[in-house]
N, C-alpha and C positions, 0 to 999 in steps of 0.2 A: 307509532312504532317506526314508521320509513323516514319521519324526522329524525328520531332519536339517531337511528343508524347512519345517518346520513352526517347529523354531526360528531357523532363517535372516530364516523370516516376523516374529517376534517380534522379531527384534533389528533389522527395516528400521522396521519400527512402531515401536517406542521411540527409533529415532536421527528417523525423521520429527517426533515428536512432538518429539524435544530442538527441531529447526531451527525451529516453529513457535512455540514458546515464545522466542524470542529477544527479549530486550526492548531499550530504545532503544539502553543503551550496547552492546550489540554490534551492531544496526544499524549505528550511527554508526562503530564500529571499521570493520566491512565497509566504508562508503561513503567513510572516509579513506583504507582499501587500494586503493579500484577507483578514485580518484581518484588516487592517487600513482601506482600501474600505468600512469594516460592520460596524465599529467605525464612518466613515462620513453620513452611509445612519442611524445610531441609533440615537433613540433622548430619554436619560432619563428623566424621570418624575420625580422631586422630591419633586414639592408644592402638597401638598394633599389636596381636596375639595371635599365637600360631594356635590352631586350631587341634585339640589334642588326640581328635577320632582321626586323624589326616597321618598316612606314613610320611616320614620324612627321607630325605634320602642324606644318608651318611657322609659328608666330606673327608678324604683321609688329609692325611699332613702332606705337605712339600718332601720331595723324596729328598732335598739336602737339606733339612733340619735336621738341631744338632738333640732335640727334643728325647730325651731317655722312653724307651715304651716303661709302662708300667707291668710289674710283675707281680701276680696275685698266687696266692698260696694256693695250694694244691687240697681241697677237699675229700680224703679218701672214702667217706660215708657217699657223700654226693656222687663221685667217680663210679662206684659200685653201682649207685640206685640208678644211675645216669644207664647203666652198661644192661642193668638187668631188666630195667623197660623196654631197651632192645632186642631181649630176647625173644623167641618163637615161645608161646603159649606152654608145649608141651618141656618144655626146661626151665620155665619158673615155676608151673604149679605142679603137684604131682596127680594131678586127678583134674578133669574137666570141668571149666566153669560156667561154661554154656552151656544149648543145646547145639551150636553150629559146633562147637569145639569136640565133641563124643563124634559127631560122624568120620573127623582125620583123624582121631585121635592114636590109634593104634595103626601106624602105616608100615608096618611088614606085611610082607604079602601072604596068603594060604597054604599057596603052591608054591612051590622052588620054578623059576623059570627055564624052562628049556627051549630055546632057539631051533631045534629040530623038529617039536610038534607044530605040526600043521594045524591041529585044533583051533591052538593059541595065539599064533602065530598068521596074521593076515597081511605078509608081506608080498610088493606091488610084482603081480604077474601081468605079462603081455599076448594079447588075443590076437587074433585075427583083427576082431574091430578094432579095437585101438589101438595096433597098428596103422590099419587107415585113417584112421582119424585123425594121427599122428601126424601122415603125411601131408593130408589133406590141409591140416592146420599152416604146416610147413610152404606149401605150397602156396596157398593164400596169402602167407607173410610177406614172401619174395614179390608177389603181383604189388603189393601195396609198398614196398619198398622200393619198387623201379620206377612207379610215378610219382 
């Protein structure tokens, strides 16, 4: 077996030494093969397509073209259904189509509002504490304002 390996060793040494010794013309042969190989695996593109999932973005015309716009007839079924999908829920249908729809659906209020009941009414009163607070805040702004 130490034969055997021994001249396995000699014959990878001799074919190493063949591939080192390779002068231009087989270079040049190798590097016309491994160019025609990437010739067979390339595939040029040359029909061009816009791609139709892709937004495009609109060019307008030259603002001194003498180019007439076009003028498209006025659709008044369309105009209407156009107008009335912009409406608010409760002025198209007469009755609610949801369940999110019944809980606004009737938005007058219970009660008449009155501005003088206190109940109702949780407009902003000032304490003692936030007073200071007030200050305090004040105070601190100007410190960070002067450095």
């Amino acid at each position: 077996t130490a034969v055997l390996q021994q001249t396995e060793n000699t014959v990878n040494v001799k074919h190493l030494q063949k591939e080192e010794k390779l002068d231009v013309v087989h270079q040049n042969a190798i590097h016309v093969e491994t160019i025609r190989k990437e010739q067979r695996q390339q595939k040029l593109h040359t029909k061009f397509s816009i791609n139709p999932h892709r937004k495009l973005h609109i060019l307008t015309d030259k603002p001194m073209s003498r180019k007439p716009t076009e003028v498209i007839a006025e659709n008044s079924d369309f105009t209407k259904a156009f107008h009335k999908a912009h409406l608010e829920p409760k002025k198209k249908h007469a009755m609610p189509q949801t369940e999110s729809q019944e809980i606004g659906w009737v938005s007058t209020p219970l009660i008449p509002s009155n501005r003088n009941d206190r109940r109702l009414n949780f407009y902003r009163i000032s304490t003692d504490v936030t007073k200071y607070k007030e200050a305090a805040l004040r105070a601190n702004y100007s410190k960070t304002e002067i450095k």
